[in-house]
N, C-alpha and C positions, 0 to 999 in steps of 0.2 A: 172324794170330790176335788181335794187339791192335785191328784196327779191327773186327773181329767182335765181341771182346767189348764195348768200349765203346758198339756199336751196340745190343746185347742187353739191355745196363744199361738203358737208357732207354725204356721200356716206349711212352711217348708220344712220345716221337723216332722209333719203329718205328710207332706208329699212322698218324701223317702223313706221315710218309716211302714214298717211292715201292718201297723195298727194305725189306724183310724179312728173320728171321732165317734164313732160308733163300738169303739173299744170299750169290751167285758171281761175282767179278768177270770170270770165263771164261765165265759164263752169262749169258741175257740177264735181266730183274728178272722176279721170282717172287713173286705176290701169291696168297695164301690167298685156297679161297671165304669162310670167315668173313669175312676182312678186308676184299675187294668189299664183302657183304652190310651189313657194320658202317659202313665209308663211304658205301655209298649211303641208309643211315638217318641219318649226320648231315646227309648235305647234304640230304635232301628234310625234316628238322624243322627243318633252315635255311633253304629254301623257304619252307615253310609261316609261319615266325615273319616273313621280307621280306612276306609276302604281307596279313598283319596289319598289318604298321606302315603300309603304305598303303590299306588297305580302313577306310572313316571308321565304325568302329561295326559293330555287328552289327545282323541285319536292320533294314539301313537304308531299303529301298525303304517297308515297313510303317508303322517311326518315324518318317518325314518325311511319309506321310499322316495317320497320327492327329494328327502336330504342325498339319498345315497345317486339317487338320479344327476345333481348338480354335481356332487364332487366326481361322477364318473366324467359329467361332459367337461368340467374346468382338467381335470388331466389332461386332456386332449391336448389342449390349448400349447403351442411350441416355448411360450415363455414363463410356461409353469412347471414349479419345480417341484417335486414328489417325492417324503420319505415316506420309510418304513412302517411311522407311526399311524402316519392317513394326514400326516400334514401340508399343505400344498402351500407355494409361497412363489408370488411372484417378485421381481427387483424392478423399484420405479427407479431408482438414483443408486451410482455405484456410490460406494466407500474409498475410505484412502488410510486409513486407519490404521489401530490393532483391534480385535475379536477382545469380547470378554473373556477372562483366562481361565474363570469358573462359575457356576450356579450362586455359589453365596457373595459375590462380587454386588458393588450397587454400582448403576447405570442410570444415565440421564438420558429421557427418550422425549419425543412428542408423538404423540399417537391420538386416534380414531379411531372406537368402536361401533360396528351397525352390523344390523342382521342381516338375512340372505336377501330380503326387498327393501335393504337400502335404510331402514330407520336405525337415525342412530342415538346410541345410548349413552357414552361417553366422548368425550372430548377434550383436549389441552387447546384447542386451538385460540381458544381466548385468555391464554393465558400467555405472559411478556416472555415468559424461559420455561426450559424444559422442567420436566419432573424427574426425582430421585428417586429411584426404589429398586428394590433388592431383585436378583434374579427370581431367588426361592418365595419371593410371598408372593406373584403373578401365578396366572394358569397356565399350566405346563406347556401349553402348545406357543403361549407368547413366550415364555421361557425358552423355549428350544429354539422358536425362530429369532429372538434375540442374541443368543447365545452363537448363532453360527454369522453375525452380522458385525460390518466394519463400522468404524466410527464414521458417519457424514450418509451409512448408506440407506438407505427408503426403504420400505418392501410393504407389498399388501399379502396379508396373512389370512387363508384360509382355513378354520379350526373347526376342525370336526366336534360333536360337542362331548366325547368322549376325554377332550383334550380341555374343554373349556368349563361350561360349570358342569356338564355332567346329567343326570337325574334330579339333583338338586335348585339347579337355577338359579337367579339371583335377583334381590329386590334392591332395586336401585334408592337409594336416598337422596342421589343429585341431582335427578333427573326423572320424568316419570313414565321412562319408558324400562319397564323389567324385563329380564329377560328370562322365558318357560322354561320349562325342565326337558332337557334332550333335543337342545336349539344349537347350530351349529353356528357361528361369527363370525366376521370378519376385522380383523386389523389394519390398518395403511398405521404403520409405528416407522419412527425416525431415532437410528441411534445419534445421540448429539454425545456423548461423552459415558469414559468409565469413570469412576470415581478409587 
C-alpha cells in the first residue's frame, strides 16, 4: 500500500513512468488510453521542436532566391565592388589614412546595421564617439570589409549571410529587431581610427 501510495503522490512521476495508478505487481504494466494518447502528443511536439532546430529558417528555398536575386542585380550597379567571397561594398567617403595591418588589430568605427527592406537592427549613431573592437570578434564579411578600408573612409557593406550570422541568426538584446537564420545585411560602417 506504501509504494502505491507514494507512486499516486507524484502526478509526473506517474506521467513518465511506465506504470500507473492502476499498478499490480501480479499484473503485467497497465497504461491508460488517455495516457498513450498524452505521450504520443509529447513526443511528436518534441519531434516537431528537433525538427526546427535543424531546418535553417522558414521558407528557405523562396529566401535564398530573392537573396540571390538582389545580390545578382547590386553587381550590376558601376559603383559596387565584388570579391571572391560574395561580398559587395560600395565607397560613400574616401579615406586618407592607413588600412588595418591585421585581423587581430582593434579599430574604432561607427556603423549601421539593417536588413535587405531597410529595418534596422543596430546602430552607433546615438552615440558621442566611435566604438572599439577587435577585427576578429565581428562577422567575417564586416571583418573583410573593414580590413581592406582607410581611416576617415565610409562604405556600405553588402553581406551575404553566409558571411554574416549564417544559419544560426542572431537575437538581438538591444534592440527588438532579430535577425533570422540565412538573412543577408547590410552595413553603412565608418573607419574613424586603428588602435
Amino acid at each position: 500500500y506504501y509504494h502505491i501510495s507514494r507512486r499516486n503522490a507524484n502526478i509526473f512521476t506517474r506521467f513518465i513512468s511506465r506504470k500507473n495508478k492502476n499498478y499490480d505487481p501480479r499484473k503485467k504494466t497497465v497504461v491508460t488510453k488517455n495516457e498513450r494518447y498524452a505521450r504520443a502528443s509529447v513526443f511528436a511536439l518534441y519531434g516537431v521542436f528537433v525538427c526546427f532546430l535543424f531546418v535553417p529558417g522558414t521558407n528557405y528555398s523562396v529566401k535564398s532566391a530573392v537573396n540571390h536575386a538582389f545580390f545578382e542585380s547590386n553587381a550590376k550597379q558601376t559603383d559596387v565592388v565584388c570579391s571572391d567571397s560574395g561580398l559587395q561594398c560600395k565607397t560613400l567617403k574616401k579615406g586618407y589614412g592607413q588600412r588595418p595591418p591585421n585581423k587581430k588589430c582593434s579599430v574604432y568605427v561607427h556603423y549601421e546595421g539593417s536588413l535587405l527592406d531597410g529595418t534596422i537592427f543596430t546602430s552607433t549613431k546615438h552615440l558621442n564617439k566611435a566604438i572599439c573592437t577587435k577585427l576578429d570578434s565581428v562577422i567575417p564579411g564586416l571583418a573583410e570589409a573593414i580590413g581592406k578600408m582607410q581611416i576617415g573612409e565610409e562604405r556600405q557593406v553588402f553581406i551575404p549571410s553566409h558571411l554574416a550570422y549564417s544559419r544560426n541568426g542572431k537575437l538581438n538584446h538591444d534592440s527588438l529587431v532579430n535577425i533570422p537564420p540565412n538573412t543577408p545585411i547590410i552595413f553603412n560602417v565608418q573607419l574613424c581610427g586603428i588602435q
